[in-house]
N, C-alpha and C positions, 0 to 999 in steps of 0.2 A: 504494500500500500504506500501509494508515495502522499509526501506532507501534505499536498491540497486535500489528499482524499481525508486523510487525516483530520484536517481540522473541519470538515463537513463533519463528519464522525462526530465530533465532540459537541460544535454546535448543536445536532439533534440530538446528542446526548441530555445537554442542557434545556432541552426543549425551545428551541431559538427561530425565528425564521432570521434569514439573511439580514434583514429591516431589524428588528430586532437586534439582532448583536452591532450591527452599524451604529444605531442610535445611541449604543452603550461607549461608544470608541470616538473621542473627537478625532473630526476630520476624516474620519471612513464612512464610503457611501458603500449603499449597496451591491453596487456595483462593481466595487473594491473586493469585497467578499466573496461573490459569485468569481470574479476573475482571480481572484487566491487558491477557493476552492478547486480549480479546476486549472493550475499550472500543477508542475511538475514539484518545482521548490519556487515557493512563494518567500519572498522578502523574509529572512530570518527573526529583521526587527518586527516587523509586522505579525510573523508567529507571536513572539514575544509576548509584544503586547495584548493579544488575543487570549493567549495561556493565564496572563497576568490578570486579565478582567473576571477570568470564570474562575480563577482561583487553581489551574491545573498545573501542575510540576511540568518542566524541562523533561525529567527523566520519564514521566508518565506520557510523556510524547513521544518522544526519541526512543524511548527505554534502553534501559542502561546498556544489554548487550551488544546494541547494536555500534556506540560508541566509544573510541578509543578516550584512556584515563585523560590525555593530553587536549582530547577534546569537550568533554565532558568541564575541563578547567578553563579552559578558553571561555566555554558560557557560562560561567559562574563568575571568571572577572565583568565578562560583557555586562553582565548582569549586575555590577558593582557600580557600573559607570553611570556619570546623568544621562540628563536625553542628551545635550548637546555635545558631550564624549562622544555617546554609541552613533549619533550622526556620523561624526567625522571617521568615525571608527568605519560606519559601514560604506560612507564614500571613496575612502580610503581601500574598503577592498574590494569595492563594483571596480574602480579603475584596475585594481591589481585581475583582476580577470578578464576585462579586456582584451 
């Protein structure tokens, strides 16, 4: 199951329509969600935050197996940082994959 399908998962977990979690999340539209749901690897911040509003662990996502220790630590400092760190953080690594 890749991350979009993922966080659809959980969404209806929570009982949520698209509209509904959008409204919970400044500055995500619907359409934001629908086009998460349904990439492959959606914006990591943008997991993030998602995780963060319904209250759901990193590891309950990812789960742990599936992550190396060195990764799993990466998103625990990310996870350290303010928003305007993890910005620069994650512009910083869209250009590094370019």
């Amino acid at each position: 199951m890749h991350w979009g399908e993922k966080l659809k998962s959980i969404r209806e977990h929570f009982g949520l329509t698209q509209q509904q979690l959008a409204d919970r999340l400044p500055g995500v539209s619907q359409r934001n969600i629908s086009f998460w749901e349904n990439s492959e690897y959606p914006p990591l911040d943008e997991i993030v935050k998602i995780l963060r509003e319904l209250n759901y662990t990193l590891n309950d996502f990812f789960g742990k197996p599936e992550l190396k220790d060195e990764e799993l630590m990466i998103l625990e400092y990310y996870n350290r940082l303010n928003a305007k760190t993890r910005k620069a953080v994650m512009d910083f690594l869209r250009k590094l994959g370019e």
